[in-house]
mmCIF file as gemmi writes it, N, C-alpha and C atoms, coordinates in Angstrom:
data_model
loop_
_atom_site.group_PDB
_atom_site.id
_atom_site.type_symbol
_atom_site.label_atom_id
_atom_site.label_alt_id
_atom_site.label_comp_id
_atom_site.label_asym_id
_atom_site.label_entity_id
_atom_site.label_seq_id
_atom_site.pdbx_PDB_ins_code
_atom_site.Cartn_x
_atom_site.Cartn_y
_atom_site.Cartn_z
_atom_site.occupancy
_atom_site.B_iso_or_equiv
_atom_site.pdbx_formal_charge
_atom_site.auth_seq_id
_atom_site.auth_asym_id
_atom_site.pdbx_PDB_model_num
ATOM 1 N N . UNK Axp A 1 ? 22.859 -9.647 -16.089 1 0 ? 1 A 1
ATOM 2 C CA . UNK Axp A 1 ? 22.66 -9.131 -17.424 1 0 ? 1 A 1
ATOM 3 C C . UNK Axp A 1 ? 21.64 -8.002 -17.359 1 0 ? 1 A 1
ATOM 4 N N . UNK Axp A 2 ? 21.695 -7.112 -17.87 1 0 ? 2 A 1
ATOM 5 C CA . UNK Axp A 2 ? 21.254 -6.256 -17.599 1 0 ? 2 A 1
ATOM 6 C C . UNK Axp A 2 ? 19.702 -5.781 -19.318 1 0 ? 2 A 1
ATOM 7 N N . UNK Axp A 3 ? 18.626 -5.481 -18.682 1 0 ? 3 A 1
ATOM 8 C CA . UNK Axp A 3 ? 18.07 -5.204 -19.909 1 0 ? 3 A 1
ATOM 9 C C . UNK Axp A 3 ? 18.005 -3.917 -20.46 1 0 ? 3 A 1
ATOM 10 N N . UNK Axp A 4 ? 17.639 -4.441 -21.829 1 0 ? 4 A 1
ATOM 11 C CA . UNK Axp A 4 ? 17.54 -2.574 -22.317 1 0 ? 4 A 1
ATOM 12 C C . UNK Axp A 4 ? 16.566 -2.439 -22.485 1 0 ? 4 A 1
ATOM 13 N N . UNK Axp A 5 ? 15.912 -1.08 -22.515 1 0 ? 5 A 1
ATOM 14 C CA . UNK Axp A 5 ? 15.005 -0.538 -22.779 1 0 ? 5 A 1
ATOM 15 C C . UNK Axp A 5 ? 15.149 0.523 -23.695 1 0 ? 5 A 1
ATOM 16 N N . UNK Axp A 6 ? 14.415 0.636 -25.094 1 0 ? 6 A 1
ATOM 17 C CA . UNK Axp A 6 ? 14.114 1.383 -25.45 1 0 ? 6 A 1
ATOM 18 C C . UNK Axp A 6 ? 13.713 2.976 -25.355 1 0 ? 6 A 1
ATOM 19 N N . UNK Axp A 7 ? 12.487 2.863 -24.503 1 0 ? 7 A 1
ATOM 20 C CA . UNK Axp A 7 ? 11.706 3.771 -24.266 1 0 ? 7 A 1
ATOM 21 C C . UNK Axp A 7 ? 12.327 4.495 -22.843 1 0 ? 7 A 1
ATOM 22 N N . UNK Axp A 8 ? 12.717 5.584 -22.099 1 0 ? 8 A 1
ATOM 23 C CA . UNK Axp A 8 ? 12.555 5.761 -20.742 1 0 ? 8 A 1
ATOM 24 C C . UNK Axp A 8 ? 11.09 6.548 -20.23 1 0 ? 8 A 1
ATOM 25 N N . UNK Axp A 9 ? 10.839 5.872 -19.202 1 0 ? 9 A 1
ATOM 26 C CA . UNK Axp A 9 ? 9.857 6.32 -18.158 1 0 ? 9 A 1
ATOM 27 C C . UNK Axp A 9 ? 9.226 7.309 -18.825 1 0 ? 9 A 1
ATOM 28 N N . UNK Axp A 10 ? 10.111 8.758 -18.642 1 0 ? 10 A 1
ATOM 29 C CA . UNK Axp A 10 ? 9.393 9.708 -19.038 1 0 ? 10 A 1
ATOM 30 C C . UNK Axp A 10 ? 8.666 9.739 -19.946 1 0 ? 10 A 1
ATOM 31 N N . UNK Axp A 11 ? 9.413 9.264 -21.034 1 0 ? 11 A 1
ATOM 32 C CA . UNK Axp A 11 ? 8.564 9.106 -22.423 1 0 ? 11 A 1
ATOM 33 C C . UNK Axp A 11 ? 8.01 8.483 -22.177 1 0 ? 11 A 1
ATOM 34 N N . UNK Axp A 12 ? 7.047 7.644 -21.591 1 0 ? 12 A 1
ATOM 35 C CA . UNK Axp A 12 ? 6.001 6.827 -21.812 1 0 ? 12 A 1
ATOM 36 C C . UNK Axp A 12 ? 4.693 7.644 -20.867 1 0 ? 12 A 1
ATOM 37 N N . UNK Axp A 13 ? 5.29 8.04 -19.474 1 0 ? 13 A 1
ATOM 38 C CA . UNK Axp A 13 ? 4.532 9.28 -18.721 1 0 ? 13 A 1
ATOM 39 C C . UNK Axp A 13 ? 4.212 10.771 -19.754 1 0 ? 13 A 1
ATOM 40 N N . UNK Axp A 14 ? 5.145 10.947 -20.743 1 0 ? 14 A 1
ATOM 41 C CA . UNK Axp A 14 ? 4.459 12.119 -21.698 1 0 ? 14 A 1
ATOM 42 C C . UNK Axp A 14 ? 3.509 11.72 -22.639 1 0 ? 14 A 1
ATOM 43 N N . UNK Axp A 15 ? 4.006 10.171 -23.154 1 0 ? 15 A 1
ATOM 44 C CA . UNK Axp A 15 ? 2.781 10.212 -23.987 1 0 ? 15 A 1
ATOM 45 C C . UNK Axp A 15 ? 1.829 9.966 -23.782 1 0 ? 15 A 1
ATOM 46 N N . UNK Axp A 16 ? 1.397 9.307 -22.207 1 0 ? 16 A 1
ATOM 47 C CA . UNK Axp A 16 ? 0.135 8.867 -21.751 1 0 ? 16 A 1
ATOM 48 C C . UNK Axp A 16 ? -0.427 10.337 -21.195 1 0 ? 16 A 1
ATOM 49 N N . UNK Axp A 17 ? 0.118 11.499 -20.831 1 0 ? 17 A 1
ATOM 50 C CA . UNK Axp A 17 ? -0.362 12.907 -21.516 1 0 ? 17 A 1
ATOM 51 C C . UNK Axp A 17 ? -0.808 13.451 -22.087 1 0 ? 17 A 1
ATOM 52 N N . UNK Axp A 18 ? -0.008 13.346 -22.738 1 0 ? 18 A 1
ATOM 53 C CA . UNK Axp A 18 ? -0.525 14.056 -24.019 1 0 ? 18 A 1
ATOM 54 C C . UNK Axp A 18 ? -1.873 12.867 -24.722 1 0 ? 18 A 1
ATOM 55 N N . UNK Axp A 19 ? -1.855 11.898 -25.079 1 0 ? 19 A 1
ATOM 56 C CA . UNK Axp A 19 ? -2.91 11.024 -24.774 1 0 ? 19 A 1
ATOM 57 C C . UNK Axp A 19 ? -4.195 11.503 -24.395 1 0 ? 19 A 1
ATOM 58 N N . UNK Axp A 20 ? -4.131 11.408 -23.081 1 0 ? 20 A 1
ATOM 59 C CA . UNK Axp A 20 ? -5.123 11.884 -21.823 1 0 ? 20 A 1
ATOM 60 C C . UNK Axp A 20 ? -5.788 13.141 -22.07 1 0 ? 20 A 1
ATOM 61 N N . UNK Axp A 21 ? -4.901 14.1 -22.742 1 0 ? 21 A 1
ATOM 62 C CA . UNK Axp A 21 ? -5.606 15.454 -22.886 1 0 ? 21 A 1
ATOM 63 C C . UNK Axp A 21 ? -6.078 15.481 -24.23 1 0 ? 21 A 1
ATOM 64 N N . UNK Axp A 22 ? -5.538 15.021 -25.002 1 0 ? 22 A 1
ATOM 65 C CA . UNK Axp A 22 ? -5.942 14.926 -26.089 1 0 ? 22 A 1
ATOM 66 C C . UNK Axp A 22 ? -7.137 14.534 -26.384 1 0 ? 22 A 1
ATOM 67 N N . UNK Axp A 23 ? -7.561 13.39 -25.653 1 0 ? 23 A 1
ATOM 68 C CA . UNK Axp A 23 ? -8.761 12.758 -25.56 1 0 ? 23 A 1
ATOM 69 C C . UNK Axp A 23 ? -10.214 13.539 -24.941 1 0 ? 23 A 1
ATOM 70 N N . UNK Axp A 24 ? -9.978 14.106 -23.895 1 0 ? 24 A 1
ATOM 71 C CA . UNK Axp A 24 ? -10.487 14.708 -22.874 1 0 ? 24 A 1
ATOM 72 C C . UNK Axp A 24 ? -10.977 16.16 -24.015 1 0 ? 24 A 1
ATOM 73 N N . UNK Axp A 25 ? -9.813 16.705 -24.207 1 0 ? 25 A 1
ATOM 74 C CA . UNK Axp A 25 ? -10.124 17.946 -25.451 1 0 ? 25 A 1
ATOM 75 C C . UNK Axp A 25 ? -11.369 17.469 -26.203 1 0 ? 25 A 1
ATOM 76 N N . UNK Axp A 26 ? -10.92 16.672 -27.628 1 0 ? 26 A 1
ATOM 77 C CA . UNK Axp A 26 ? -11.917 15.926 -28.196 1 0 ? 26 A 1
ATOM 78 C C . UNK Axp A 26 ? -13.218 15.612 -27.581 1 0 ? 26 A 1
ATOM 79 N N . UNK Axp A 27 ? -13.044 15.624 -26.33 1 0 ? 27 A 1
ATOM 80 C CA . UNK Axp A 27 ? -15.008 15.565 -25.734 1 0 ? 27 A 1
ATOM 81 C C . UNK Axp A 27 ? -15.305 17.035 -25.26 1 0 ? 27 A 1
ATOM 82 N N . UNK Axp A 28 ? -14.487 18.055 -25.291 1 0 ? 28 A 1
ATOM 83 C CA . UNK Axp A 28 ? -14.847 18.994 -24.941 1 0 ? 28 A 1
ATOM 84 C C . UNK Axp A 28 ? -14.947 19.678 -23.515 1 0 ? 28 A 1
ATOM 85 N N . UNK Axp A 29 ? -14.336 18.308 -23.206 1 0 ? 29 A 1
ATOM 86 C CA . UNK Axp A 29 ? -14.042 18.66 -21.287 1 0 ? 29 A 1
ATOM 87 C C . UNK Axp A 29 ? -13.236 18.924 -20.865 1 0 ? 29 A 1
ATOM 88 N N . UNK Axp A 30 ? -13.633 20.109 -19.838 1 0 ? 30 A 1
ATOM 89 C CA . UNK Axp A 30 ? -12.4 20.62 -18.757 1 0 ? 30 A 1
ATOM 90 C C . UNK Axp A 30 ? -11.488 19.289 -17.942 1 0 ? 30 A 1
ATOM 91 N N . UNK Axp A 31 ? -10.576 19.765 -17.075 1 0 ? 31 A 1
ATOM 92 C CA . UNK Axp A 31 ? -10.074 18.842 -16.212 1 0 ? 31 A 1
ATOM 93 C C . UNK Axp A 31 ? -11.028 18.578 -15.622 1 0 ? 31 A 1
ATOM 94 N N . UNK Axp A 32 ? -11.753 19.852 -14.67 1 0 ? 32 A 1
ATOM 95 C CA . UNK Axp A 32 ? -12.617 19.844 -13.79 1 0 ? 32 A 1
ATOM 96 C C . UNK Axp A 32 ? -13.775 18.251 -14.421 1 0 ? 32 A 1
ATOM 97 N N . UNK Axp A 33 ? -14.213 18.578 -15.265 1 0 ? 33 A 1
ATOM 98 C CA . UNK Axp A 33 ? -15.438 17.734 -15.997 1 0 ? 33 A 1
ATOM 99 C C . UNK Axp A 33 ? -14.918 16.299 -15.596 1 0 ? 33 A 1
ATOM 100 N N . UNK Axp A 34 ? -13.537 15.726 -16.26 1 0 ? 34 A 1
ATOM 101 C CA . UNK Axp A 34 ? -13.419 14.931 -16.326 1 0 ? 34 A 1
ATOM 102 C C . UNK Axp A 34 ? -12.811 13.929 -14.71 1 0 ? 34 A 1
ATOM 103 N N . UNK Axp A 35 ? -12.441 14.994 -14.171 1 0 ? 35 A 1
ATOM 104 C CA . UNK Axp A 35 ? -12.408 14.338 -12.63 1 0 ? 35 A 1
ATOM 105 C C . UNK Axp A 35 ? -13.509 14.086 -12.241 1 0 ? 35 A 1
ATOM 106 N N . UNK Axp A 36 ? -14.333 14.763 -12.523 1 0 ? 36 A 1
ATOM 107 C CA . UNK Axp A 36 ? -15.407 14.646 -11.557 1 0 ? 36 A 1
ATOM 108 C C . UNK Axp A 36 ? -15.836 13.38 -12.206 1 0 ? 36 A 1
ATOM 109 N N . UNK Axp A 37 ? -16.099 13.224 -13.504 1 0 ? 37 A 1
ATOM 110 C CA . UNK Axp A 37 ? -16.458 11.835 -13.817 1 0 ? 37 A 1
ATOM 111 C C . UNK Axp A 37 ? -15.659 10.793 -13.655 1 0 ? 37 A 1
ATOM 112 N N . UNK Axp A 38 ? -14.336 10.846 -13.056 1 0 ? 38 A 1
ATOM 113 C CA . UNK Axp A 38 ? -13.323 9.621 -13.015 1 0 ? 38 A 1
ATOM 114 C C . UNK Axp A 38 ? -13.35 9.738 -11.844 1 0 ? 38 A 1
ATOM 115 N N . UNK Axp A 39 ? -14.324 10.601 -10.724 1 0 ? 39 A 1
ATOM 116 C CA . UNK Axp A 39 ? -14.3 10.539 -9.036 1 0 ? 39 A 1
ATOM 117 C C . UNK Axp A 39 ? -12.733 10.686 -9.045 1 0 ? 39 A 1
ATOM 118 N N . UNK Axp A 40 ? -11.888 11.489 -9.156 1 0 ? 40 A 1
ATOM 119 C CA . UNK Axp A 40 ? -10.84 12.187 -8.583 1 0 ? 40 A 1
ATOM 120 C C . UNK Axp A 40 ? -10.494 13.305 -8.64 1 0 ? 40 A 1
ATOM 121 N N . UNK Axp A 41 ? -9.593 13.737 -7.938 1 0 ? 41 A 1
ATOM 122 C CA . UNK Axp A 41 ? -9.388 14.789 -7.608 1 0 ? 41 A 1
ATOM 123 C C . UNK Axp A 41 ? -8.686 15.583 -9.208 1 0 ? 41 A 1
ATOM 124 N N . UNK Axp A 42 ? -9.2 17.176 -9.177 1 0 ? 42 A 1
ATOM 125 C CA . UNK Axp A 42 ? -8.413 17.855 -9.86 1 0 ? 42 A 1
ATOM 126 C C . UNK Axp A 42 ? -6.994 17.711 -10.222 1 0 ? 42 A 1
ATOM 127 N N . UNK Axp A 43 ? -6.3 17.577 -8.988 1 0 ? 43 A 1
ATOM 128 C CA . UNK Axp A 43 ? -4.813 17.815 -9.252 1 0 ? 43 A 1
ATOM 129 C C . UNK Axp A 43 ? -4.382 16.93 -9.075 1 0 ? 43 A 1
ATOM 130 N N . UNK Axp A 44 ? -5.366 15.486 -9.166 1 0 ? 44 A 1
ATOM 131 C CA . UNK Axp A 44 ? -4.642 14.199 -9.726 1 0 ? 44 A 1
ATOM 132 C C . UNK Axp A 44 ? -4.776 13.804 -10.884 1 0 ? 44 A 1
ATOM 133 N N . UNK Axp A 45 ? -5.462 14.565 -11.58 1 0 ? 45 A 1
ATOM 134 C CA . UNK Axp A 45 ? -6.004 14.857 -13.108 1 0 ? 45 A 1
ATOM 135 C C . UNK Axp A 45 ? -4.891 15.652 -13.971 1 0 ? 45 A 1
ATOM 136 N N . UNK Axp A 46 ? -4.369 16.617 -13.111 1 0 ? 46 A 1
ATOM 137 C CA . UNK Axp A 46 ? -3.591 17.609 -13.654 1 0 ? 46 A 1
ATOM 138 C C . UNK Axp A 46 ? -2.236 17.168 -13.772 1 0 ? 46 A 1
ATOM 139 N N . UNK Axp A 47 ? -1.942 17.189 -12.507 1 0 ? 47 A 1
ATOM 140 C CA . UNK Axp A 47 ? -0.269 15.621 -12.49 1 0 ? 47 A 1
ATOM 141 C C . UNK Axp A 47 ? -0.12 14.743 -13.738 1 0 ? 47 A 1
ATOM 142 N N . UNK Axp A 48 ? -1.816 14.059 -14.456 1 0 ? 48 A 1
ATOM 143 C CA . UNK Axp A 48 ? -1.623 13.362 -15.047 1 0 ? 48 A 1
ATOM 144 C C . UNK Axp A 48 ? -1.175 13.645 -16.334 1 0 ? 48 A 1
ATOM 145 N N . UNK Axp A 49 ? -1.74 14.685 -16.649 1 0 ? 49 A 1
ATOM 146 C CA . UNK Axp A 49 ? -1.665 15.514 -18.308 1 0 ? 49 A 1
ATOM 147 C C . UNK Axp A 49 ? -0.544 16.482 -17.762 1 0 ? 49 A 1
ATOM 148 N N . UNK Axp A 50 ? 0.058 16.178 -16.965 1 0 ? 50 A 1
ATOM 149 C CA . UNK Axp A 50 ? 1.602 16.704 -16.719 1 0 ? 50 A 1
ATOM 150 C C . UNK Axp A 50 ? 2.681 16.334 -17.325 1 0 ? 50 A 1
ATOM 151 N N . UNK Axp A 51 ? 3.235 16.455 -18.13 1 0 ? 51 A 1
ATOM 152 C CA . UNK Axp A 51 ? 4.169 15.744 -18.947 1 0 ? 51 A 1
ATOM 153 C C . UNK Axp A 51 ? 5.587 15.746 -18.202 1 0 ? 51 A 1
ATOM 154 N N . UNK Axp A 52 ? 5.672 16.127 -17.275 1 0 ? 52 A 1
ATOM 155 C CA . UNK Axp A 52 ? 6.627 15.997 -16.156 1 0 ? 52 A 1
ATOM 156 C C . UNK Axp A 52 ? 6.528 14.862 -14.928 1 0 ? 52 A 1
ATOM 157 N N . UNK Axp A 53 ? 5.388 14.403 -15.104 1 0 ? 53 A 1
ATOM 158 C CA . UNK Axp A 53 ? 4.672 13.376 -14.34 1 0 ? 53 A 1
ATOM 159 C C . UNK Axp A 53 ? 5.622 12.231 -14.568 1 0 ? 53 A 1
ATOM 160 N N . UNK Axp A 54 ? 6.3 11.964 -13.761 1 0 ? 54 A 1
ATOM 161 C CA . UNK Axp A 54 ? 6.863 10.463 -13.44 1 0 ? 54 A 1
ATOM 162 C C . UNK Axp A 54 ? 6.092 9.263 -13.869 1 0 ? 54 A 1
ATOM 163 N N . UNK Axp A 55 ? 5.569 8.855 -12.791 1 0 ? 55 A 1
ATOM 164 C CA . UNK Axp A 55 ? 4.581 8.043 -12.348 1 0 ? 55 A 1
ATOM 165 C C . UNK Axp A 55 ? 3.636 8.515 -11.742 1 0 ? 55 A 1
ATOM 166 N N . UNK Axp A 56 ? 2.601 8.518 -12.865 1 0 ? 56 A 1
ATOM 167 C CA . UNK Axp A 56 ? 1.116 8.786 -12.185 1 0 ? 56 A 1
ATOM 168 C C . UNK Axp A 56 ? 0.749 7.459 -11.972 1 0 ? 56 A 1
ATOM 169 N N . UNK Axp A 57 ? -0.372 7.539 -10.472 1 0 ? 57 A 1
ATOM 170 C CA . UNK Axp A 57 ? -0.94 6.58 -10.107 1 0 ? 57 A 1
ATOM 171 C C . UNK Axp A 57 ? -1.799 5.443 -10.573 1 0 ? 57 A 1
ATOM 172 N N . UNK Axp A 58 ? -1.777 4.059 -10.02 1 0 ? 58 A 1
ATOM 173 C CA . UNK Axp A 58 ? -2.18 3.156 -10.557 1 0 ? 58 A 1
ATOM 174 C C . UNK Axp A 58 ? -3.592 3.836 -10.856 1 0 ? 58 A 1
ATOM 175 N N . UNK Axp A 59 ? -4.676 3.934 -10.24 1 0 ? 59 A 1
ATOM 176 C CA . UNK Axp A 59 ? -6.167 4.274 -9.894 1 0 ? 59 A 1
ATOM 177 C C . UNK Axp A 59 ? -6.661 5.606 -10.429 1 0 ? 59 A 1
ATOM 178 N N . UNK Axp A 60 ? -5.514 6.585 -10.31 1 0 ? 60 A 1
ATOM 179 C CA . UNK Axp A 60 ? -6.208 7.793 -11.218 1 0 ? 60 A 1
ATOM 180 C C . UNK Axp A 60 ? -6.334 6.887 -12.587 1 0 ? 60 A 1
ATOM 181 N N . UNK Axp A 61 ? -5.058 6.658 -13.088 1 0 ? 61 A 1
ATOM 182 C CA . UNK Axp A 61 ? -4.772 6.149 -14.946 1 0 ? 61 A 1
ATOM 183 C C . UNK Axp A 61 ? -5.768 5.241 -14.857 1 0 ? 61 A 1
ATOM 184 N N . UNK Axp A 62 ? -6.485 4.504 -14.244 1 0 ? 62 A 1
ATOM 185 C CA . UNK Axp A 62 ? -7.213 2.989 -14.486 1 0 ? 62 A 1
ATOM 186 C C . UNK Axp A 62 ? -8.54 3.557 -14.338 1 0 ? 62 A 1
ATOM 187 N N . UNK Axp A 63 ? -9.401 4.601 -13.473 1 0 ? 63 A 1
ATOM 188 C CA . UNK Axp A 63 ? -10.32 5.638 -13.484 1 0 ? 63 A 1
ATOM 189 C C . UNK Axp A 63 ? -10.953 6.4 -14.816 1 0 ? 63 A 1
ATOM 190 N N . UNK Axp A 64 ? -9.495 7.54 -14.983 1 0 ? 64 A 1
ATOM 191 C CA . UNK Axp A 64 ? -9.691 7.951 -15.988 1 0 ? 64 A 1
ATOM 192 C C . UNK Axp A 64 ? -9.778 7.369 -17.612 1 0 ? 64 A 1
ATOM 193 N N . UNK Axp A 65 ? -8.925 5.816 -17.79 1 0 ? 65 A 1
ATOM 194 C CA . UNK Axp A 65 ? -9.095 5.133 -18.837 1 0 ? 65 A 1
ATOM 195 C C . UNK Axp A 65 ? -10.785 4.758 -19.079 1 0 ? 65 A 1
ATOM 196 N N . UNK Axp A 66 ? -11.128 4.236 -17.866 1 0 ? 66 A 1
ATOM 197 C CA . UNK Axp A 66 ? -12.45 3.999 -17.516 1 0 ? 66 A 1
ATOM 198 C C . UNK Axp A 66 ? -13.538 4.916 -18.766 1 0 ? 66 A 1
ATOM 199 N N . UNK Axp A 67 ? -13.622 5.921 -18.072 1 0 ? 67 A 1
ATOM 200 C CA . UNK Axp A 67 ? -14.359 7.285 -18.404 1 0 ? 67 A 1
ATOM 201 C C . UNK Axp A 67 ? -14.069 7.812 -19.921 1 0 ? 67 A 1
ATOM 202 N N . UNK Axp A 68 ? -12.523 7.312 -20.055 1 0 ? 68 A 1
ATOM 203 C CA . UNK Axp A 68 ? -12.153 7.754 -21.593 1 0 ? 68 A 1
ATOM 204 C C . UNK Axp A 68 ? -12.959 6.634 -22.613 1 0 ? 68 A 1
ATOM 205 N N . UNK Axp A 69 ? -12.645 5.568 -22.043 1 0 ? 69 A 1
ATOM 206 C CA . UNK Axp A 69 ? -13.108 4.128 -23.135 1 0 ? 69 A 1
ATOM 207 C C . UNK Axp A 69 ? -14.394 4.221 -23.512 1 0 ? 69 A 1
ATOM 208 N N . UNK Axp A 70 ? -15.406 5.154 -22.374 1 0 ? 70 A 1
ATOM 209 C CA . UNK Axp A 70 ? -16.639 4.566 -22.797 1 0 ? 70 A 1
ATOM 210 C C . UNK Axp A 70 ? -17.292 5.786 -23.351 1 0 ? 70 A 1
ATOM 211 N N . UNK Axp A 71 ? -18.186 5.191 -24.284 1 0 ? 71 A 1
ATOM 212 C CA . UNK Axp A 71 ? -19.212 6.093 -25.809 1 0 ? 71 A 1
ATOM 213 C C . UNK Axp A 71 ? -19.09 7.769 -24.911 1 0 ? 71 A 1
């Protein structure tokens, strides 16, 4: 039996994007800023607010949530 899904992949990789930057904007920070505070790399930052992004990684997304959640 097969399940359905609603949502596909992508759409859930764009909105955790658009999300991500959105958030990041609102504090006024570059990518640069905010890698550096989630200790990763630029262009695993950039992949992420990529709305073409598949699957971004467990540890960038769990990093950067980190850094987003707090005051």
């Amino acid at each position: 039996m097969a399940s359905h899904h609603s949502a596909r992949p992508h759409d859930h990789a764009r909105a955790l994007a658009q999300r991500v930057r959105a958030l990041r904007e609102d504090r006024g920070w570059s990518q640069e800023q905010l890698a550096k505070e989630a200790g990763i790399a630029v262009g695993a930052l950039s992949r992420l607010e990529s709305e073409g992004a598949i699957q971004p990684g467990f540890f960038t997304v769990g990093a950067v949530a980190q850094v987003l959640r707090s005051p």
